[in-house]
ROZA-115738 format. One record per residue (C-alpha): residue number from 1; residue in one letter; x, y, z. Coordinates in Angstrom, 3 decimals, always signed. Each point is the difference from the previous one (the first is absolute). Layout:
N
    n  res        c1        c2        c3
  NUM    A         X         Y         Z
...
***
This chain:
298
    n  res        c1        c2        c3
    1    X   +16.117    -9.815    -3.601
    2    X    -1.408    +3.266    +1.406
    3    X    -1.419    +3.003    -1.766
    4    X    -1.989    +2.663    +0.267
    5    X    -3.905    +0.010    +0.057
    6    X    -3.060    +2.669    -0.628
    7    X    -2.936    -1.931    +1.344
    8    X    -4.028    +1.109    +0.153
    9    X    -3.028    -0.686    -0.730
   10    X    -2.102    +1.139    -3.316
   11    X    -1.848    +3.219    +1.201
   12    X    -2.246    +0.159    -3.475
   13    X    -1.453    -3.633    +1.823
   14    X    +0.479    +0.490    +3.120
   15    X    -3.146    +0.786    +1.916
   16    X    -1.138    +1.150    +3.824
   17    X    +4.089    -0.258    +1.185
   18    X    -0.030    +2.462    +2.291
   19    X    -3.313    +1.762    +1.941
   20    X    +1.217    +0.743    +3.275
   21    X    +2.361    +0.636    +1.741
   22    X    +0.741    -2.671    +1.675
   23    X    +0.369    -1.665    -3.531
   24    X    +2.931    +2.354    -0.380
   25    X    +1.430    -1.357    +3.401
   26    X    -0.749    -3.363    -0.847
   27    X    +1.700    +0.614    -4.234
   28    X    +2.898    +2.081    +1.522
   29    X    +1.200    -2.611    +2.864
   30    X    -1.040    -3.350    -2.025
   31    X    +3.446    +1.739    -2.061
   32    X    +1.745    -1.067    +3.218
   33    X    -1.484    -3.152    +0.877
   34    X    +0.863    -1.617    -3.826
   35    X    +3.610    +1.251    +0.171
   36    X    +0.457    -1.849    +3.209
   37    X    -1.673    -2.686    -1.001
   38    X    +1.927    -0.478    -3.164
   39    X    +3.274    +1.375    +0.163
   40    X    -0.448    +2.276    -2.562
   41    X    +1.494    +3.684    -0.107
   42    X    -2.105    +3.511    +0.192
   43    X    +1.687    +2.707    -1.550
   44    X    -3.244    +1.900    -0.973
   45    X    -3.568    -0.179    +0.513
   46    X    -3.376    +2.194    -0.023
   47    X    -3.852    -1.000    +0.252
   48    X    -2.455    +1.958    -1.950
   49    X    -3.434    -0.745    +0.060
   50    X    -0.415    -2.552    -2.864
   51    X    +3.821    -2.068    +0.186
   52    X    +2.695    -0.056    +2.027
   53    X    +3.473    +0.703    -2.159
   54    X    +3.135    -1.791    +1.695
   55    X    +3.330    +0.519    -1.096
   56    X    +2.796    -3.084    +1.592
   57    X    +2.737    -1.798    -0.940
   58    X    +0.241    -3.663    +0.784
   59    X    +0.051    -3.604    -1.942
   60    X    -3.075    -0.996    -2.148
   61    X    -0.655    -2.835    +2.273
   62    X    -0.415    +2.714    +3.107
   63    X    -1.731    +2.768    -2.261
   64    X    -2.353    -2.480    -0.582
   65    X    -0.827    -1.279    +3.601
   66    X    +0.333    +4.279    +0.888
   67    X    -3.448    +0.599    -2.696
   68    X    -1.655    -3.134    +0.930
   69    X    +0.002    +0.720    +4.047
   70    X    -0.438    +3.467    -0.414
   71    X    -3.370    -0.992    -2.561
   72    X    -1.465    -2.975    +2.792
   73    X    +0.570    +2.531    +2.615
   74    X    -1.657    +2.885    -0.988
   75    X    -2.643    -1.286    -1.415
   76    X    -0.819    -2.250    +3.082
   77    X    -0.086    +3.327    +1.423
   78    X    -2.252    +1.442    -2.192
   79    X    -2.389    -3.435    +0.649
   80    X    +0.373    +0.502    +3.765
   81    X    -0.902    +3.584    +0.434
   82    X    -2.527    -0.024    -3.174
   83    X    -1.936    -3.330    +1.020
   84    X    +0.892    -1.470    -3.770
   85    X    +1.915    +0.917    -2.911
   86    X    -1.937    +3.200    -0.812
   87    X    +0.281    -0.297    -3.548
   88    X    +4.382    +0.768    +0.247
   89    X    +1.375    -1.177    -2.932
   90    X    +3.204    +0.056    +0.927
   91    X    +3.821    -1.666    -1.133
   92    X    +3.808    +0.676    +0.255
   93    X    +2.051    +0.153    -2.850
   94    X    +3.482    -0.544    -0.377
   95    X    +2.282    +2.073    -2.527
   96    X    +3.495    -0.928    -0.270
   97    X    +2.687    +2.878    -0.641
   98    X    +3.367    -0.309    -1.481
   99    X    +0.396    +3.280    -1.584
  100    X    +1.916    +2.889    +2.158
  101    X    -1.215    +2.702    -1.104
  102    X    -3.579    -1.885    -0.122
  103    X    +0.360    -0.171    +3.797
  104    X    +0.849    +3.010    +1.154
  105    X    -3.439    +1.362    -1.953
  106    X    -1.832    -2.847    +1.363
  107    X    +1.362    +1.342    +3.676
  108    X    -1.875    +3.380    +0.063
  109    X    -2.500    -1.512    -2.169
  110    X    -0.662    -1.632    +2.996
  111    X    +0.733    +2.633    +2.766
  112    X    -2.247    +2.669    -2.622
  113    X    -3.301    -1.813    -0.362
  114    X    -1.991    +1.751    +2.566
  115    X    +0.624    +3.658    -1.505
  116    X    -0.386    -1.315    -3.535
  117    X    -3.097    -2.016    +0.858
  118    X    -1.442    +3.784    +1.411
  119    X    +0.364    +0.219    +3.300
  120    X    +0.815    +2.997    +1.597
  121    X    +3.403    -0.684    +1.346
  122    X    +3.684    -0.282    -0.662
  123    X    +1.389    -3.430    -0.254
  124    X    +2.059    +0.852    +3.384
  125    X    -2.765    +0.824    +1.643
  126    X    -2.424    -3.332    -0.568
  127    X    -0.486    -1.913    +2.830
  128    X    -0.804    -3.230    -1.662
  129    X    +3.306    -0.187    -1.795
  130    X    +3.766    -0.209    +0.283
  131    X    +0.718    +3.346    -1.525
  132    X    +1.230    +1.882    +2.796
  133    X    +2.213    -2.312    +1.237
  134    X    +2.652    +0.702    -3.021
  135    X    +3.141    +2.573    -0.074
  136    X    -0.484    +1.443    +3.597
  137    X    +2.060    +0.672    +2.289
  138    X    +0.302    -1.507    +3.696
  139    X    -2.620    +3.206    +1.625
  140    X    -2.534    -1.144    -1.780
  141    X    -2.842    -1.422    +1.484
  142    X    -2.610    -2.533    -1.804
  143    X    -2.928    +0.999    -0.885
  144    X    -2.066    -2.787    +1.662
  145    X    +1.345    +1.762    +3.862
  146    X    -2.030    +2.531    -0.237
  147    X    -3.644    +0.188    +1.238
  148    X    -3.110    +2.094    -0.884
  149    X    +1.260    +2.774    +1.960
  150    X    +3.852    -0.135    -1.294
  151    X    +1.009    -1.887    +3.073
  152    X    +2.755    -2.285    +0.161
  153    X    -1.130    -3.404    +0.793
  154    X    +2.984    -2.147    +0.669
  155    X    +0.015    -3.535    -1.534
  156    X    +0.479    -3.420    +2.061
  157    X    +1.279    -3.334    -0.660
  158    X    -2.878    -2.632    -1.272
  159    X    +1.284    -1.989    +3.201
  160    X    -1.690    +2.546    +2.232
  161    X    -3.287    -0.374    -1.074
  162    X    -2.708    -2.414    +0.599
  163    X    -0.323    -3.282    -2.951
  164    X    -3.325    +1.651    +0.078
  165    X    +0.926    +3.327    -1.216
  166    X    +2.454    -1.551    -2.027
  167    X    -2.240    -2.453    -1.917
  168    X    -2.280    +2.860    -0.569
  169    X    +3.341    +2.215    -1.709
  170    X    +0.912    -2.728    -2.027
  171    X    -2.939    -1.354    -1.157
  172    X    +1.886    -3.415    +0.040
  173    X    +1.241    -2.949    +2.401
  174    X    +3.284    +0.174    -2.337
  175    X    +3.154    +0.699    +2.054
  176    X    +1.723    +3.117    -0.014
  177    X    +2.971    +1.303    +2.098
  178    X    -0.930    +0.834    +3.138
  179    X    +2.540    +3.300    -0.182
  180    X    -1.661    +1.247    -2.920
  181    X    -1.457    +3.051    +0.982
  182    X    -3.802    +1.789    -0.129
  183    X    -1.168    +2.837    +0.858
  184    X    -3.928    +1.490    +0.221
  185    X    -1.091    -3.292    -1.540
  186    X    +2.508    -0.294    -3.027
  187    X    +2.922    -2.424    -0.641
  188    X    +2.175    +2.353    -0.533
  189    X    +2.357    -0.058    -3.459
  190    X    +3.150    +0.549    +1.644
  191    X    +0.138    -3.103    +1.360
  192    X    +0.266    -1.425    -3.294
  193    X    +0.302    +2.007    -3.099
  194    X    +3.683    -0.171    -1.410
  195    X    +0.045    +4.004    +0.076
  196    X    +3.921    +0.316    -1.086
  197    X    -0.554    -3.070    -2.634
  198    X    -2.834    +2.357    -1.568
  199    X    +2.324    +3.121    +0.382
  200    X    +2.711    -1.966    -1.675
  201    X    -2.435    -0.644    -3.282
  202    X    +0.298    +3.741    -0.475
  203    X    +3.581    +0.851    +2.208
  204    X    -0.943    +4.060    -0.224
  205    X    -2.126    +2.159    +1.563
  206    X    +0.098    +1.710    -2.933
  207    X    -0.589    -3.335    -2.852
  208    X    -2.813    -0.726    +2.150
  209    X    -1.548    +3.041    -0.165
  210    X    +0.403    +0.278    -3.426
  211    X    -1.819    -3.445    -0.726
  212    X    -2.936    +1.147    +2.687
  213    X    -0.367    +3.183    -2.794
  214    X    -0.211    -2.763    -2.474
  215    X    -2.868    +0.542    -2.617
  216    X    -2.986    -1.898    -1.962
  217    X    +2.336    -2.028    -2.177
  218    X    +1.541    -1.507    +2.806
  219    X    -3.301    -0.858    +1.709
  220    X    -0.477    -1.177    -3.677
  221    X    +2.373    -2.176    -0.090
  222    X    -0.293    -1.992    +3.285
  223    X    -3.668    +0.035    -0.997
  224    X    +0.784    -1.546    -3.319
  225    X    +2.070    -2.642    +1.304
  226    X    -2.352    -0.989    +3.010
  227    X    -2.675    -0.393    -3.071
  228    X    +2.687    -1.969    -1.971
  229    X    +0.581    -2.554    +3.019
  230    X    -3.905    -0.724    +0.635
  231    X    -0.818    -0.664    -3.142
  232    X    -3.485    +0.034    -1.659
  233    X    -2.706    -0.751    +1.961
  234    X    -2.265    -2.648    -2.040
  235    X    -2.826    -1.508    +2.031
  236    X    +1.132    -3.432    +0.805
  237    X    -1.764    -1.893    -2.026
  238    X    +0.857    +1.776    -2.995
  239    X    +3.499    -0.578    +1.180
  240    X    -0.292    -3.640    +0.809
  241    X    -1.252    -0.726    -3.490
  242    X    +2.909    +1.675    -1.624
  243    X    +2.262    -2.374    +2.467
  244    X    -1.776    -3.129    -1.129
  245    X    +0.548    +1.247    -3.641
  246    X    +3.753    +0.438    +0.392
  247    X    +0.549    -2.810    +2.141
  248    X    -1.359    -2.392    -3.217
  249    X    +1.678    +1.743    -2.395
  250    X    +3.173    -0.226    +1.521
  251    X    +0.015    -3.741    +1.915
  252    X    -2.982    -1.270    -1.023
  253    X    -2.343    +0.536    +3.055
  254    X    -2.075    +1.667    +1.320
  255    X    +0.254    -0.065    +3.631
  256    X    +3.107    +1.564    +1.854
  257    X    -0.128    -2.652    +2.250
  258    X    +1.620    -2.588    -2.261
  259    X    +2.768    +2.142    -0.741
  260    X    +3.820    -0.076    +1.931
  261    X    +1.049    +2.549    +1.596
  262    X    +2.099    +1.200    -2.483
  263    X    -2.695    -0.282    -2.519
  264    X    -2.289    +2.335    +2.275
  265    X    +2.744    +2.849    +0.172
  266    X    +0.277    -0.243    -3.404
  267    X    -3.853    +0.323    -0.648
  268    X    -0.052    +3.207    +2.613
  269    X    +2.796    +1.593    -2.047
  270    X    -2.266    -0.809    -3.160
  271    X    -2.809    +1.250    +1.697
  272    X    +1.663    +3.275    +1.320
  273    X    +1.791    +0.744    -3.630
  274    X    -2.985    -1.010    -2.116
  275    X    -2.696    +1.830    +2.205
  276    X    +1.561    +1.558    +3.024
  277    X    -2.365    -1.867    +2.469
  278    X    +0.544    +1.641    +3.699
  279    X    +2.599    -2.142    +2.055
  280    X    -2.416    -0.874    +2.268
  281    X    -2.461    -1.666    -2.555
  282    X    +3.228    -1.611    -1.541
  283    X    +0.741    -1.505    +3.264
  284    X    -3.746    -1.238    +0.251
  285    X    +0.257    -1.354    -3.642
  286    X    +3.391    -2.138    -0.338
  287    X    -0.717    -0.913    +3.862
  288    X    +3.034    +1.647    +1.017
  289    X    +0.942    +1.704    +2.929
  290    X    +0.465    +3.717    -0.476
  291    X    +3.122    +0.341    +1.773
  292    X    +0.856    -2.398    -3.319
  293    X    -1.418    +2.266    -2.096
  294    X    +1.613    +3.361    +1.161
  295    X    +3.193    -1.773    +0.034
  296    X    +0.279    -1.204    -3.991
  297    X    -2.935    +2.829    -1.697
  298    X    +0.127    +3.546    +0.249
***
């Protein structure tokens, strides 16, 4: 079954994302790389300088492969260029959305985080973001054409340029269509961000720009509910302790590992109900995929 995703990373944890700009290259085109690798859809995306936020639309099983691509490949990136890890602490969450109205907030929740984070410009103006690519009309011309000097720079196929250049745009050996598009070192969104699937989310000009306007509760609310889906954050040996504690009480032992399958699902739905352990630690705990875990606990 498909749905729709907000994906991103944790920017109270994250640390040392982004300090240069070819990190911003490297975050904005890695967007590219995943959804080719994985099938999944962009509608939405922007990079700010602790977390990327991506809005698609997909199954859980390609969601899933979308984050963990996009996670190896960026932060092989950041190993590569930084000579180590550099201290990043760094990893892609996955929020499941089912509610309409929920969605369309979470859409220029994405498309608004570099003006409400405090930079000085206008969601349509960011260059390391989809926001200008919604309700235009077919003069305009993207934002990533232009040079220093307001020059139009024309884009060119991937296919005309060097495996060289290439490997050094995508930052991966992962295939991607060799019509797909780039221009002054970018990969560039049009060539695939489901623009008229995001446009349909909102079908106005006018709904859209009413949900852009939108205020603090509604950055409330998606706030709420991302802090609803991660769950508390014990250390994880607090957390495993509580696990072995549950897991006698209820079958009469105390490692996971002599459970069923069944009988772990049921101990993660425990777990999450009882405490509202984060999925990941759940999936760490029971010995359960997360894919497993998204699909039966919300």
């Amino acid at each position: 079954m498909k749905r729709y995703f907000h994906i991103c990373s944790d920017g109270r944890i994250t640390r040392r994302f982004i300090v240069s700009e070819t990190d911003y290259y490297a975050a904005f085109n890695t967007i590219g790389v995943s959804a080719a690798a994985s099938g999944f859809t962009v509608l939405a995306f922007s990079i700010e300088d602790s977390h990327p936020h991506i809005l698609g639309y997909g199954s859980l099983e390609e969601c899933l492969l979308f984050s963990n691509c996009y996670q190896i490949t960026y932060f092989r990136h950041i190993v590569t260029s930084r000579g180590g890890a550099d201290g990043v602490v760094f990893r892609m969450e996955v929020f499941p959305i089912d509610n309409a109205d929920y969605l369309r907030n979470a859409g220029t929740y994405v498309i608004c985080q570099p003006t409400k984070d405090g930079k000085a410009v206008m969601p349509f103006d960011y260059k390391w973001g989809t926001g200008s690519m919604y309700f235009r009309d077919e003069n305009h011309i993207p934002i990533w054409y232009f040079d220093k000097k307001r020059g139009i720079v024309h884009p060119v196929k991937l296919e005309s340029i060097s495996a060289r250049e290439q490997a050094r745009i995508l930052h991966s050996k992962k295939k991607v269509p060799q019509d797909w598009l780039v221009c002054q070192g970018i990969l560039l969104p049009e060539s695939y961000v489901d623009v008229k699937h995001f446009e349909r989310i909102y079908r106005t000009h006018n709904c859209y720009r009413a949900f852009l306007a939108s205020g603090r509760n509604k950055d409330n609310e998606i706030l709420q509910e991302m802090a609803k889906s991660r769950g508390i954050r014990l250390d994880d040996n607090e957390a495993m302790i509580i696990c072995r504690i549950e897991c006698q009480n209820s079958f009469g032992v105390s490692d996971t590992k002599n459970l069923s399958g069944e009988q772990r699902l049921a101990l993660a739905k425990q777990l999450r109900s009882n405490h509202n352990l984060s999925v990941r630690q759940l999936a760490t705990l029971v010995r359960l995929p997360e894919e497993e875990i998204f699909r039966y606990i919300r």
